[in-house]
C-alpha positions as MATLAB code, in Angstrom:
seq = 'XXXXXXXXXXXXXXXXXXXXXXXXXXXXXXXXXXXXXXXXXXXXXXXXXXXXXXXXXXXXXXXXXXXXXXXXXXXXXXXXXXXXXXXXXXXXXXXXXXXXXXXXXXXXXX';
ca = [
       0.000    0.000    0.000;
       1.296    3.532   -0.660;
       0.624    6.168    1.515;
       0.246   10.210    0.276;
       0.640   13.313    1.956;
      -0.805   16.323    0.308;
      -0.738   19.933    1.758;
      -4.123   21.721    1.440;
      -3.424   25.923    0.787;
      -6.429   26.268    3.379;
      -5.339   27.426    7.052;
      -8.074   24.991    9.205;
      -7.479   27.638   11.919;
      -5.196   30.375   12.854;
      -1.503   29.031   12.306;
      -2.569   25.703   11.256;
      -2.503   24.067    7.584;
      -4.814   21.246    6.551;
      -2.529   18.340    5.311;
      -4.315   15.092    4.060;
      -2.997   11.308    4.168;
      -4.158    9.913    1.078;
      -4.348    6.111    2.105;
      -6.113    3.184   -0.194;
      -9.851    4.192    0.079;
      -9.805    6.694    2.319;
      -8.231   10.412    2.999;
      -7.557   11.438    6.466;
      -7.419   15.030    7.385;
      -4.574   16.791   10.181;
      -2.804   18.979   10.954;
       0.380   19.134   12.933;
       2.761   21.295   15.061;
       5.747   21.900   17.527;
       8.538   19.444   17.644;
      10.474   17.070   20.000;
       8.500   13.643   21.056;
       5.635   13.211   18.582;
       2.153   12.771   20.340;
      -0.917   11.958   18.125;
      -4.303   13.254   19.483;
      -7.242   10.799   18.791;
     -10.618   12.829   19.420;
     -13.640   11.487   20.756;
     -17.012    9.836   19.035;
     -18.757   12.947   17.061;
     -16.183   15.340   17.770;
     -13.391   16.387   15.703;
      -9.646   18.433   15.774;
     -11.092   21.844   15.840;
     -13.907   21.110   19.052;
     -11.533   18.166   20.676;
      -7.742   20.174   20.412;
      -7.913   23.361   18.691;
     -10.752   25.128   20.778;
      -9.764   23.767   23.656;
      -6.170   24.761   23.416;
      -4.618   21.293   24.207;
      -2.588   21.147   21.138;
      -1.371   24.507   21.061;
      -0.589   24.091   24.764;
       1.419   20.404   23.819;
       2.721   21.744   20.587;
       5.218   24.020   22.633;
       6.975   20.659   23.564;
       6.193   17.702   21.173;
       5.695   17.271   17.967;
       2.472   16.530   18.176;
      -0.330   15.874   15.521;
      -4.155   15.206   15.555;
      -6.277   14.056   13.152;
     -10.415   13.505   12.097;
     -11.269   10.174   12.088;
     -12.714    8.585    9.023;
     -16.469    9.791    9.178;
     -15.485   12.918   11.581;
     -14.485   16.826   10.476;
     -12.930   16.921    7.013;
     -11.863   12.692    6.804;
     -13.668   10.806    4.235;
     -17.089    9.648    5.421;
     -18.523    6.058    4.610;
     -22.523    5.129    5.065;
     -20.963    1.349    5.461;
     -20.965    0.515    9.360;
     -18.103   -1.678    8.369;
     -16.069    0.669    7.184;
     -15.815    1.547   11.213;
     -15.100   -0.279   14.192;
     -11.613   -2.310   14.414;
     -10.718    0.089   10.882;
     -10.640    3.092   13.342;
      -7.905    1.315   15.359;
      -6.114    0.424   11.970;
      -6.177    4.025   10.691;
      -4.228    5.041   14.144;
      -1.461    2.844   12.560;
      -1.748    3.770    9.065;
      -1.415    6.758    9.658;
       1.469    6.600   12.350;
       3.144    4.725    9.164;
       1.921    7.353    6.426;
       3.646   10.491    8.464;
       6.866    8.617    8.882;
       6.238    7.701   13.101;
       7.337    4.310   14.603;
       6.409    5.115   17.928;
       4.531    8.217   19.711;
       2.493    8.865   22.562;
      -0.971    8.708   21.903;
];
């Protein structure tokens, strides 16, 4: 499988660019910061970056230590959506590593 990273011209809030991982049959938006020890921010069940990190400044806060990214989960914010309740479950714990893979990571805090 080959992975894609493409860099989206659209700021998806004040200092932060919309980049997309372009995996096999799905597209996973994020966005990332800071640097050091990368930490990956998985939101909640109908939430998504901007009401789980941004608003609540926990990545701008971590981001002035880590490297730290977040990112929608398929059928959340601006991911890919799929009307297929298969296309959920055990494939959102499958995505974590996909896209740990796609962004170059073998090991972060989550």
């Amino acid at each position: 499988m080959e992975n894609q990273l493409a860099r989206n011209a659209h700021p998806s809030a004040p200092g932060h660019m919309d980049q997309y991982l372009e995996l096999p049959g799905l597209k996973l938006r994020f966005i990332e910061a800071g640097s050091g020890d990368p930490v990956i921010l998985v939101h909640g069940y109908i939430s998504s970056i901007e009401e789980q990190w941004l608003e609540t400044g926990v990545f701008s806060h971590l981001a002035g230590r880590f490297h730290v990214f977040a990112y929608d989960n398929r059928g959340h914010g601006k991911s890919d959506k799929f009307h297929d309740p298969e296309s959920y479950g055990i494939e959102l714990v499958r995505d974590l590593f996909r896209f740990m893979d796609g962004v170059g990571l073998k090991k972060a805090h989550v």
